[in-house]
VOMARLUM-163707 format. One record per residue: residue in three letters; residue number from 1; x, y, z of N, C-alpha, C in turn. Coordinates in Angstrom, 2 decimals. Layout:
<site res="ALA" n="NUM" n_px="X" n_py="Y" n_pz="Z" ca_px="X" ca_py="Y" ca_pz="Z" c_px="X" c_py="Y" c_pz="Z"/>
...
This chain:
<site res="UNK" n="1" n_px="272.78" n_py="268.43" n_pz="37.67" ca_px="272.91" ca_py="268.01" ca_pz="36.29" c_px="274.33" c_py="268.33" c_pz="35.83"/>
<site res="UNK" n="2" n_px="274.66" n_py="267.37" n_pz="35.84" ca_px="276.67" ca_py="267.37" ca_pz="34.67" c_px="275.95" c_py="267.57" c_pz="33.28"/>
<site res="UNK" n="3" n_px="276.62" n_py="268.75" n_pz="32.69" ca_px="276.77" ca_py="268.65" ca_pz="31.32" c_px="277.86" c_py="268.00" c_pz="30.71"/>
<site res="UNK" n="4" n_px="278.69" n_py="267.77" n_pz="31.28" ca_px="279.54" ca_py="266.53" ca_pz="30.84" c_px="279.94" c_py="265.76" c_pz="30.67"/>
<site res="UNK" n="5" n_px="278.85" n_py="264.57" n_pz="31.51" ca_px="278.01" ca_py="263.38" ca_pz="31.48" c_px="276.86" c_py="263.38" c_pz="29.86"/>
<site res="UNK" n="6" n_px="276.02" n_py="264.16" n_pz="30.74" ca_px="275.30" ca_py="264.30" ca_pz="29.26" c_px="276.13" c_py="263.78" c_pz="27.72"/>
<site res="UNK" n="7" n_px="276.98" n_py="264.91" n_pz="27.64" ca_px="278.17" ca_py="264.95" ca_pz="26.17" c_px="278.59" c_py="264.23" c_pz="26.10"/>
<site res="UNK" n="8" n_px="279.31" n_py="263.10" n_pz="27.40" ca_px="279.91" ca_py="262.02" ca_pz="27.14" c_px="278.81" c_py="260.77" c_pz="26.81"/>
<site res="UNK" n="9" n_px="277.78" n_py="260.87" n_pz="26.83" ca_px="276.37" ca_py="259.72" ca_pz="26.74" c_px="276.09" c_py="260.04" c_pz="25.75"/>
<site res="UNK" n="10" n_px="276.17" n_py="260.89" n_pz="24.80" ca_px="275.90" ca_py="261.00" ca_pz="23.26" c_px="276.50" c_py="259.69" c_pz="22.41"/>
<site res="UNK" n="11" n_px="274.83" n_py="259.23" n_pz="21.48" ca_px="275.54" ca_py="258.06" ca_pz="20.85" c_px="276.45" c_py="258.26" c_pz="20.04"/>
<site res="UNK" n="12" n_px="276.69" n_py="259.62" n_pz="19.44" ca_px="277.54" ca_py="260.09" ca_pz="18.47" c_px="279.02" c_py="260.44" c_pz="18.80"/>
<site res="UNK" n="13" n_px="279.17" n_py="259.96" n_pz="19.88" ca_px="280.17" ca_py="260.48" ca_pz="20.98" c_px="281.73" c_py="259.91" c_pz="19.89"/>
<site res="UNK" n="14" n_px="281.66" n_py="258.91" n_pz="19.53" ca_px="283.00" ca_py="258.45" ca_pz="19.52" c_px="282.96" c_py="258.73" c_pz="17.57"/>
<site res="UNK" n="15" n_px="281.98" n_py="259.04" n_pz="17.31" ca_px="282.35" ca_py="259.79" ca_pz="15.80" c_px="282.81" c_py="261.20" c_pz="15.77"/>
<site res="UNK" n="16" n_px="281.85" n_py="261.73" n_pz="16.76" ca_px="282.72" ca_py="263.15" ca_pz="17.13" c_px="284.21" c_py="263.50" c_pz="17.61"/>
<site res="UNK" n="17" n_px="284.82" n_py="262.42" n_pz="18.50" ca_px="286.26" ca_py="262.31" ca_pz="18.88" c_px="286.79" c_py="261.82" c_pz="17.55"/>
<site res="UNK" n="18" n_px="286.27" n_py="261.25" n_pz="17.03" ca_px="287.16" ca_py="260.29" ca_pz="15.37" c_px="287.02" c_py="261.79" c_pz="14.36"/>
<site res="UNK" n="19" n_px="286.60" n_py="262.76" n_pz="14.71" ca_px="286.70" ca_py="264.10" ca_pz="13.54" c_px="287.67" c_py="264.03" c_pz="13.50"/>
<site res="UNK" n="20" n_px="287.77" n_py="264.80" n_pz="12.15" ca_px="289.72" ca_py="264.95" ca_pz="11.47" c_px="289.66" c_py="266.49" c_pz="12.60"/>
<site res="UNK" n="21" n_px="288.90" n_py="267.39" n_pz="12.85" ca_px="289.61" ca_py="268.46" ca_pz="13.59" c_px="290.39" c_py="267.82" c_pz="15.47"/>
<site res="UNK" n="22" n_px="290.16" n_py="266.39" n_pz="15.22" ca_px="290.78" ca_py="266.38" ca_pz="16.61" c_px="291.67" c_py="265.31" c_pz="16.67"/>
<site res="UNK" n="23" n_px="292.03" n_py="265.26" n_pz="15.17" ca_px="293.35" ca_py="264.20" ca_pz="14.74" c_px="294.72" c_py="264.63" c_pz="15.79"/>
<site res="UNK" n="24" n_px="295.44" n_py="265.71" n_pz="15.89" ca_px="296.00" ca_py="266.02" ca_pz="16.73" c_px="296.33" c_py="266.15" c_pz="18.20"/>
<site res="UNK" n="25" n_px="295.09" n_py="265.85" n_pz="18.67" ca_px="294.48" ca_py="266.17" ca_pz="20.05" c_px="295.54" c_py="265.21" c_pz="20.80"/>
<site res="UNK" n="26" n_px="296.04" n_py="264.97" n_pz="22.03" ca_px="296.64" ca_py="264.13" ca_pz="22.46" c_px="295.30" c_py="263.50" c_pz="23.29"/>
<site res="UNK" n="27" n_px="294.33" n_py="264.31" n_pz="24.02" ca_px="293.62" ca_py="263.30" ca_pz="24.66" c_px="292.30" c_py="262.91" c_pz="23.52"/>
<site res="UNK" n="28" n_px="292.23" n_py="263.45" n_pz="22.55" ca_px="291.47" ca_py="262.19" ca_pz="21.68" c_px="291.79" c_py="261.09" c_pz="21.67"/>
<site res="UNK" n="29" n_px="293.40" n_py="261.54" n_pz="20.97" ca_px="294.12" ca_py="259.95" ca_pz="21.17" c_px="293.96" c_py="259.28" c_pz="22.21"/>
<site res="UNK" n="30" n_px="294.15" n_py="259.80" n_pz="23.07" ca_px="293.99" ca_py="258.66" ca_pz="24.64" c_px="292.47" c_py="257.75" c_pz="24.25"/>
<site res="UNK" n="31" n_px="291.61" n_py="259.08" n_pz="24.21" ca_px="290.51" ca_py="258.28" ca_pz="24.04" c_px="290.18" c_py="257.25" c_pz="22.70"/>
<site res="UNK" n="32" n_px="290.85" n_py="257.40" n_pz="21.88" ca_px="290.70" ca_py="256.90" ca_pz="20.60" c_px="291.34" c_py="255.21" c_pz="20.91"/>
<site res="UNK" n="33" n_px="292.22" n_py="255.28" n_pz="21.90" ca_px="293.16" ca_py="254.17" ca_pz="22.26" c_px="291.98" c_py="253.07" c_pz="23.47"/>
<site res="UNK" n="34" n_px="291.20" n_py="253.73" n_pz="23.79" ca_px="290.16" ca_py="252.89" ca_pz="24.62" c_px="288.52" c_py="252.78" c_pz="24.02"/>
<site res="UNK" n="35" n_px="288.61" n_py="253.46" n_pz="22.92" ca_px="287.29" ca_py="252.87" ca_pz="22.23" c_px="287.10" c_py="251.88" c_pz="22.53"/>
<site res="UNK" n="36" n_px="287.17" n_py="250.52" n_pz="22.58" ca_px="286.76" ca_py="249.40" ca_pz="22.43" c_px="285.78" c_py="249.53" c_pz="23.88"/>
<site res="UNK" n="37" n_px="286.09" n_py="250.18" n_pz="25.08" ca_px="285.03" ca_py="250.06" ca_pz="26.10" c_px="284.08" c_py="250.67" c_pz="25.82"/>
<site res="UNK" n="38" n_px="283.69" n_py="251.60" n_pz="24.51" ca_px="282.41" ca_py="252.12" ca_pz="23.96" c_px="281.56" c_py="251.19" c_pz="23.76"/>
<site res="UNK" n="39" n_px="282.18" n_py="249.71" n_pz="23.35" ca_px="280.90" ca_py="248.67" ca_pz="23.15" c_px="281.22" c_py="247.27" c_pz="24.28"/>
<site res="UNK" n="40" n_px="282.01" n_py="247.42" n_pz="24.62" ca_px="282.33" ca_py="246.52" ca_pz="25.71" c_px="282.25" c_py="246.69" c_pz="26.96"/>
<site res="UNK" n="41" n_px="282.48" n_py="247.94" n_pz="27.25" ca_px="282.03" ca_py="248.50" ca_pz="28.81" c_px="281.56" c_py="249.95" c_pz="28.75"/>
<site res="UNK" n="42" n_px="280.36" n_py="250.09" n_pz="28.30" ca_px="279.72" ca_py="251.63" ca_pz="28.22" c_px="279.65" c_py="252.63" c_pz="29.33"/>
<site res="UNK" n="43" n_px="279.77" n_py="251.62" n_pz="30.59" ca_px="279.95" ca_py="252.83" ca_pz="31.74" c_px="281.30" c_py="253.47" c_pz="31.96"/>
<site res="UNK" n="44" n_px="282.34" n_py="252.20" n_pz="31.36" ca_px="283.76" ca_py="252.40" ca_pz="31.62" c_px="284.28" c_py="253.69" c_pz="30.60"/>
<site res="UNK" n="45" n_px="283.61" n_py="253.45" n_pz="29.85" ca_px="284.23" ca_py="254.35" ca_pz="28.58" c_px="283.51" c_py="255.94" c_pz="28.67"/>
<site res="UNK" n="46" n_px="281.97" n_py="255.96" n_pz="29.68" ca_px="281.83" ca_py="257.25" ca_pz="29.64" c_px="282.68" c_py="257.74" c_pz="31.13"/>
<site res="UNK" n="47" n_px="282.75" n_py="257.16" n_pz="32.35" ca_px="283.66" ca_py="257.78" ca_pz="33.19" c_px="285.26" c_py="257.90" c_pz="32.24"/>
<site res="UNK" n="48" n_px="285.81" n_py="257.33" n_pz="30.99" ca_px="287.13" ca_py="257.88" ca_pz="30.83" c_px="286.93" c_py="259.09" c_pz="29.86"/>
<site res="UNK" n="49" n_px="285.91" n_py="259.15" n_pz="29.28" ca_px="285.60" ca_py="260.34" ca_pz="28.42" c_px="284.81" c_py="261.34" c_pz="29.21"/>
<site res="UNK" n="50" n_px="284.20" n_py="261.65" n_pz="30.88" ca_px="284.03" ca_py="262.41" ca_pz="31.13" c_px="285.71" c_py="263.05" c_pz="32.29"/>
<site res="UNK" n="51" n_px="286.52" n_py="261.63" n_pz="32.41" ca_px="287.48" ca_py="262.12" ca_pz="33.45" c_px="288.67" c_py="263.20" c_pz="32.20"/>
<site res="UNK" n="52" n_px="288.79" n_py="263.09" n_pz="30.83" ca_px="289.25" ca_py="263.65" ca_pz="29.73" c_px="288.75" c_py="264.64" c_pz="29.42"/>
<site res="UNK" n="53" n_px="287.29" n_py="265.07" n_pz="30.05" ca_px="286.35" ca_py="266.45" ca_pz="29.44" c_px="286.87" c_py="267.13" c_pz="30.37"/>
<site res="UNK" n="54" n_px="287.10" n_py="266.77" n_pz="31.54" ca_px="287.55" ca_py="267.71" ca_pz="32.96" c_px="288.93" c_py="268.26" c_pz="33.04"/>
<site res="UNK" n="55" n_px="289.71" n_py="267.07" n_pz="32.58" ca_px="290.87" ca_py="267.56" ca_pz="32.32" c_px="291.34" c_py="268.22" c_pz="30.86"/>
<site res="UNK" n="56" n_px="290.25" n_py="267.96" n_pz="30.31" ca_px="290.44" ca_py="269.26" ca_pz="28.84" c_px="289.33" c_py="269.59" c_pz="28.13"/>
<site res="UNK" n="57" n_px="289.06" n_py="270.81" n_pz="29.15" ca_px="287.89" ca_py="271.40" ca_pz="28.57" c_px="287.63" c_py="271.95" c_pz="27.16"/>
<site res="UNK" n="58" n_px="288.70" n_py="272.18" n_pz="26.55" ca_px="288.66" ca_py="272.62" ca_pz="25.23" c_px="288.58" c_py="271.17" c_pz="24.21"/>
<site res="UNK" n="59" n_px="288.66" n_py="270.10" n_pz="24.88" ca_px="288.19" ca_py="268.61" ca_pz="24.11" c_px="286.82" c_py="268.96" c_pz="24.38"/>
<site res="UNK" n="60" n_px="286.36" n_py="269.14" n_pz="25.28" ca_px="284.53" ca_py="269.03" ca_pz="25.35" c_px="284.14" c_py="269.94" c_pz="24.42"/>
<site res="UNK" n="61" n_px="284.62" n_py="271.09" n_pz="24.40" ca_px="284.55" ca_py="272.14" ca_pz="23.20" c_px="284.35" c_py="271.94" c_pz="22.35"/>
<site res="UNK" n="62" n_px="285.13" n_py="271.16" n_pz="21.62" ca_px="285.40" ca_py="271.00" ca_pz="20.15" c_px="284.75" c_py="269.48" c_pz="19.94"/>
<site res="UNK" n="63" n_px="284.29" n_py="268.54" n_pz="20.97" ca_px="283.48" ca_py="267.27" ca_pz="20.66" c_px="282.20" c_py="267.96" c_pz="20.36"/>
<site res="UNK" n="64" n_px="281.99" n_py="268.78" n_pz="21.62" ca_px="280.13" ca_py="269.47" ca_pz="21.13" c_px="279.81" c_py="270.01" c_pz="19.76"/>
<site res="UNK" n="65" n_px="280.96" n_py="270.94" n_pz="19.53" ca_px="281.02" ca_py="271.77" ca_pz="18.07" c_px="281.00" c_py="270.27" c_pz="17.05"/>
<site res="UNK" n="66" n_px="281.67" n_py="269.33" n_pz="16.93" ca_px="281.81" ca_py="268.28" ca_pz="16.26" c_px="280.65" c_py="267.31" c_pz="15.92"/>
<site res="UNK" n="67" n_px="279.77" n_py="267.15" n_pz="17.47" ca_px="278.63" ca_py="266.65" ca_pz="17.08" c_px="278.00" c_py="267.21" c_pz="15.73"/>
<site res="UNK" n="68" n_px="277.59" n_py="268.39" n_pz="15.46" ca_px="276.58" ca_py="268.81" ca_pz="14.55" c_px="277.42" c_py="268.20" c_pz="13.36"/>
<site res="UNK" n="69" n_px="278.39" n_py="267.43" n_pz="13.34" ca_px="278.48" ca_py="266.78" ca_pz="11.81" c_px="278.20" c_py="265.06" c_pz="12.00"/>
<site res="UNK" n="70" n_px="277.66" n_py="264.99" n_pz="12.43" ca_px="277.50" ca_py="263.47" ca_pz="13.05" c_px="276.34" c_py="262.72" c_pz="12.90"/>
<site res="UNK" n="71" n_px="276.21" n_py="261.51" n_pz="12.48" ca_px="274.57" ca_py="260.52" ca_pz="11.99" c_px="274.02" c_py="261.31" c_pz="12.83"/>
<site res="UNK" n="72" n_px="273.52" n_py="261.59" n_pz="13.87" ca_px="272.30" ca_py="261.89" ca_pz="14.45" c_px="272.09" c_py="263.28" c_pz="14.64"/>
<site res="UNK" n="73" n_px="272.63" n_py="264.55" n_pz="14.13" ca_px="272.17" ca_py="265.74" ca_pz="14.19" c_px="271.52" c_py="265.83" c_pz="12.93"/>
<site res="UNK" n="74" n_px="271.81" n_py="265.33" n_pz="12.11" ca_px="271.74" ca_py="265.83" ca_pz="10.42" c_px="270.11" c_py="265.73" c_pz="9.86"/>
<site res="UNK" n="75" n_px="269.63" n_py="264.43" n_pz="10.15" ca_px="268.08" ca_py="264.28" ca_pz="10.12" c_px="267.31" c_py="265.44" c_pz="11.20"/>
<site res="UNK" n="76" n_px="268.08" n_py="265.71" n_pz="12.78" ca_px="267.22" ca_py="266.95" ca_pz="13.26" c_px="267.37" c_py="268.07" c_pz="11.96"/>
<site res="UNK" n="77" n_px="268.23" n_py="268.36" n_pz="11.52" ca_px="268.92" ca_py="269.54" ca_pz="10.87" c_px="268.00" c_py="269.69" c_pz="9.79"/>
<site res="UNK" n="78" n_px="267.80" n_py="268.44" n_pz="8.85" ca_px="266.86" ca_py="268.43" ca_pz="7.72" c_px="265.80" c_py="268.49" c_pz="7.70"/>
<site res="UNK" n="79" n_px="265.27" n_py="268.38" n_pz="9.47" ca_px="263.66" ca_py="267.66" ca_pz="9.73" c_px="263.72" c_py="269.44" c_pz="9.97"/>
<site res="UNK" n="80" n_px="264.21" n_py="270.30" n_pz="10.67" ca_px="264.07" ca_py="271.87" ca_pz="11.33" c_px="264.35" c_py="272.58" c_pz="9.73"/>
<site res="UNK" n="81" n_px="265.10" n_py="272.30" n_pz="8.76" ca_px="264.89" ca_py="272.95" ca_pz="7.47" c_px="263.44" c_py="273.55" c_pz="6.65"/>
<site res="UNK" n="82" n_px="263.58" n_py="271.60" n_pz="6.45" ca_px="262.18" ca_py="271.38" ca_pz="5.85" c_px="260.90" c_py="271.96" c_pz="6.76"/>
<site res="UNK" n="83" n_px="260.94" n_py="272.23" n_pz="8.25" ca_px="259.74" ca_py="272.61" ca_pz="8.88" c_px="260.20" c_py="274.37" c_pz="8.48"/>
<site res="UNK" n="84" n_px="261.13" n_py="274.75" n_pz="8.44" ca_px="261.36" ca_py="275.99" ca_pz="8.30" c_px="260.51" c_py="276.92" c_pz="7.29"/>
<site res="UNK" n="85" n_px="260.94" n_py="276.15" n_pz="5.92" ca_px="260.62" ca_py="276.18" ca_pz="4.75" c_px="258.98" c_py="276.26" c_pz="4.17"/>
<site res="UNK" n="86" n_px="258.40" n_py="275.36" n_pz="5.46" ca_px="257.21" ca_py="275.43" ca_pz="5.40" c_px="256.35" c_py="276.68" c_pz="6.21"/>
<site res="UNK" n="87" n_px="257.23" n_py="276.88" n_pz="6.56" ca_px="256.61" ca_py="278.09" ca_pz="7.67" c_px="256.68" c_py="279.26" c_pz="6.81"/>
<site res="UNK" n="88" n_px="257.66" n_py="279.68" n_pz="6.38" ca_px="257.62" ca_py="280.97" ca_pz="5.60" c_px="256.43" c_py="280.97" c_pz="4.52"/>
<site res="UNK" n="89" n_px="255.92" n_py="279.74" n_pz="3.76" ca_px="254.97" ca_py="280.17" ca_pz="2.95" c_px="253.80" c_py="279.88" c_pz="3.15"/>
């Protein structure tokens, strides 16, 4: 099992590289510069975003940390609140 396959197959993948904390990044940018194979060639675009996780592990870092602000954590986040909330009383 690659965990960095996984990270790169997240649908949230290319909102997490578009965070303002990775405006600077030089290989965001790289990757930011080949988005378009996110919807045009989905295999192409996760081998260049997992060959970018390898060569900068501190990009995989900060994409994972990034997910949790992204469409699809936020409903887990609200759905594990609200079950929370119910539990205590």
């Amino acid at each position: 099992m690659d965990y960095l396959v996984e990270l790169a197959r997240r649908p949230d993948l290319l909102e997490a590289i578009k965070h303002k904390s990775l405006d600077s990044s030089d290989p965001a940018k790289s990757l930011l510069g080949v988005a378009f194979l996110a919807t045009e060639y989905p295999n192409a675009w996760i081998v260049e975003v997992v060959h970018q996780f390898y060569a900068h592990p501190e990009l995989a870092s900060q994409v994972w940390v990034n997910l949790r602000y992204c469409a699809t954590f936020r409903p887990q986040l609200a759905k594990y609140e609200v079950d929370k909330d119910l539990r205590v009383e």
